[in-house]
C-alpha positions as MATLAB code, in Angstrom:
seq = 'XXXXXXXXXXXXXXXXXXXXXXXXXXXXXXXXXXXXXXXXXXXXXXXXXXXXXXXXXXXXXXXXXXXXXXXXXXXXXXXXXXXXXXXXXXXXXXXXXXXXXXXXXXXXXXXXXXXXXXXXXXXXXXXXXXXXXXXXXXXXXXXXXXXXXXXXXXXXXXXXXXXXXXXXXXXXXXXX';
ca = [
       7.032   -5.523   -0.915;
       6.836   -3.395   -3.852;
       3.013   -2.690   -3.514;
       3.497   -1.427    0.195;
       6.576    0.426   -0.902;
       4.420    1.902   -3.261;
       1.559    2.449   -0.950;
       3.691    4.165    1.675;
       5.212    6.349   -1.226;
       1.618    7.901   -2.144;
       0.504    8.396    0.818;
       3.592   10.502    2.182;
       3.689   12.631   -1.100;
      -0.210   13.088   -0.073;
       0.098   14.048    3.513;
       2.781   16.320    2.492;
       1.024   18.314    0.117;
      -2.561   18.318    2.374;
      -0.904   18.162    5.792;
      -4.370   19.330    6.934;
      -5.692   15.396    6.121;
      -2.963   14.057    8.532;
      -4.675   14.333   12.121;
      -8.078   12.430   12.272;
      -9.683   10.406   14.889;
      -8.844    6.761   15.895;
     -11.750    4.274   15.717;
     -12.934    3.545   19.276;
     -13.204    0.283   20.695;
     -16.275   -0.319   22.623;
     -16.461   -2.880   25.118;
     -19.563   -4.167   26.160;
     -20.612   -6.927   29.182;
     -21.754   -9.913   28.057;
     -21.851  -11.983   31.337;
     -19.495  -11.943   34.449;
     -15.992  -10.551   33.843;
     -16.538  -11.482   29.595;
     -16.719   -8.219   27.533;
     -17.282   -8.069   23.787;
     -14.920   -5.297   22.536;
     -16.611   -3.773   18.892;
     -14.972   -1.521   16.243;
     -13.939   -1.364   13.015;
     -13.959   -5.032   12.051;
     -14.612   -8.224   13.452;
     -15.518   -8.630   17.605;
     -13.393  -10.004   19.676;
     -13.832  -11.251   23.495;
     -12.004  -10.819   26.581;
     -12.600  -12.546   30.382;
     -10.698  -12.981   33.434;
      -8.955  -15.985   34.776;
     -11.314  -18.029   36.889;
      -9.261  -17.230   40.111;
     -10.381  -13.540   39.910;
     -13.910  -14.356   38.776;
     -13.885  -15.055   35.249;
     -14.048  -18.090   32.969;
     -11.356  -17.902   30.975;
     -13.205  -17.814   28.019;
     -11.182  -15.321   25.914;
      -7.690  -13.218   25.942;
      -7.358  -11.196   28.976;
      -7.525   -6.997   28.593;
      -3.570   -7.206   28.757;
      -2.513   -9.813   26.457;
      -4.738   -7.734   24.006;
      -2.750   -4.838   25.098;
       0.315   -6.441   24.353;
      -0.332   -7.930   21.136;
      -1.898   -4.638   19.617;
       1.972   -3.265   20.816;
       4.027   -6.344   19.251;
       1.720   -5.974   15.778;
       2.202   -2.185   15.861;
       5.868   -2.383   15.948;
       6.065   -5.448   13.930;
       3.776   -3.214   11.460;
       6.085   -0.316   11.583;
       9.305   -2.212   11.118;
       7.729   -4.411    7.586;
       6.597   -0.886    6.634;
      10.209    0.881    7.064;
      11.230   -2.281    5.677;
       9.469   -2.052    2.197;
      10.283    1.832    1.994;
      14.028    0.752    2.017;
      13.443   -1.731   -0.534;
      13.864   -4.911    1.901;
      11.864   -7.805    0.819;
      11.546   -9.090    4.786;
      10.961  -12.971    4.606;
      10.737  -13.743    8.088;
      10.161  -11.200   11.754;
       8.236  -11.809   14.827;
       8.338   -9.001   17.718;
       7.448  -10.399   21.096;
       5.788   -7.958   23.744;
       6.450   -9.438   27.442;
       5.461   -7.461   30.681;
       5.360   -7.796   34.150;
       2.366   -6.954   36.723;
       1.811   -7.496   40.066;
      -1.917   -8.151   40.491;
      -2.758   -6.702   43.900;
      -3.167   -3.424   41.430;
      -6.008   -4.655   39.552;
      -7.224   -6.315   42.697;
      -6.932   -2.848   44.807;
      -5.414   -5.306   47.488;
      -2.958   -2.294   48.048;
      -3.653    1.170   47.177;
       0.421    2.253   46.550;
       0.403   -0.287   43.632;
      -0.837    0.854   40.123;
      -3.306   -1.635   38.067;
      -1.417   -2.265   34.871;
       2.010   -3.068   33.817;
       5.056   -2.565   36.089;
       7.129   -3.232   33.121;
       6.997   -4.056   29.741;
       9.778   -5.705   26.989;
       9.912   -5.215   23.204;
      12.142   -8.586   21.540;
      12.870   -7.922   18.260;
      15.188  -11.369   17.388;
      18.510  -11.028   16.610;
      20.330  -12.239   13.558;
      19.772  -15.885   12.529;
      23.100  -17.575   12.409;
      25.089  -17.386    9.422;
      22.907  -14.500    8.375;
      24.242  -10.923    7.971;
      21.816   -7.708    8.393;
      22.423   -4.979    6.005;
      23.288   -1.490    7.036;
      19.757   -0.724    5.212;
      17.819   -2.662    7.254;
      19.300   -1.703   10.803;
      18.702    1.762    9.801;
      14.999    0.788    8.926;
      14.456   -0.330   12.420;
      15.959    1.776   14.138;
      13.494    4.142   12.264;
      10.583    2.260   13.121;
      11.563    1.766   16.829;
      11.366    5.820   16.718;
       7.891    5.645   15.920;
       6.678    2.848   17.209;
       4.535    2.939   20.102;
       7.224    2.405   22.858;
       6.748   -0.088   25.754;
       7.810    3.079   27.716;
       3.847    4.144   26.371;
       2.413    1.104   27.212;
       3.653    0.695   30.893;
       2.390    2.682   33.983;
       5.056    2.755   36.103;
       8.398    4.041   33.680;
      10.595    0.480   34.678;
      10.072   -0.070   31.194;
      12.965   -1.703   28.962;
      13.242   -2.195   25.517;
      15.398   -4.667   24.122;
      17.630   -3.154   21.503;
      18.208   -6.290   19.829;
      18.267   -5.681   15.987;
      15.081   -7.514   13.782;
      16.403  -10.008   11.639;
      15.491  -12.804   10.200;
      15.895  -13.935    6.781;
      16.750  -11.062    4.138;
      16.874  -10.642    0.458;
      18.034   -7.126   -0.436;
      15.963   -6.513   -3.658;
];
């Protein structure tokens, strides 16, 4: 915890004394066919490779686009909340953030033009409290930070039925 405590510390005090070096571009993603509905997706790191289910024309032989989607949203806001975590000083033993949406498929089908491919709705679930556990006034103010900045499910759906679950991260703590 210390050394991303740290970590965050230097490069804050950076930023804010060359705000210039703040904006830069993302690295792209770059997907590329490989056979039928499969896509390898390239960037910065390791491949990775998405298909279809078999009942639209695919083989199942990889995540589909939108789990990816939603598990680059629930490690992004699990990211930010271990980061506000550290800068507060709380050693974080145990968090998982679950990303759930809903879609109707007849948008990425084009079955009917009215309905948007993508998302109707998406949910953030940050788990409540373990039992017999109490969350310090730190650490609900560290996630309430990091829900600020985290890219919202409101971001991530298409159709603004989004809801985010306000239920407070927890988990084990140790206030260090």
């Amino acid at each position: 915890m210390e050394s991303i405590r740290s970590a965050i510390a230097q490069a804050s005090n950076y930023l804010i004394e060359h705000p210039e070096a703040a904006t830069s571009s993302d690295s792209a993603a770059t997907a590329v066919l490989e056979d039928g509905l499969r896509f390898r997706v390239d960037g910065p790191g390791p491949s990775l490779t998405t298909d279809m289910a078999k009942s639209v024309g695919g083989n199942a032989e990889g995540p589909t686009p939108a789990w990816l989607m939603r598990a680059a949203l629930a490690s992004c806001d699990a990211t930010l909340v271990a980061m506000e975590a550290a800068r507060d000083g709380i050693d974080l033993t145990d968090l998982t953030v679950t990303v759930e949406s809903e879609s109707d498929f007849r948008g990425v089908l084009g079955v009917d033009p009215t309905i948007q491919p993508g998302p109707l709705s998406m949910r953030v679930d940050r788990p409540r409290r373990q039992p017999g556990t109490r969350t310090p006034r730190k650490a609900r103010s560290g996630v309430a930070g990091a829900k600020r900045r985290a890219m919202s499910a409101e971001q991530g759906a298409r159709r603004g039925q989004s809801e985010v679950d306000v239920a407070l991260l927890c988990g084990s703590w140790s206030t260090g």
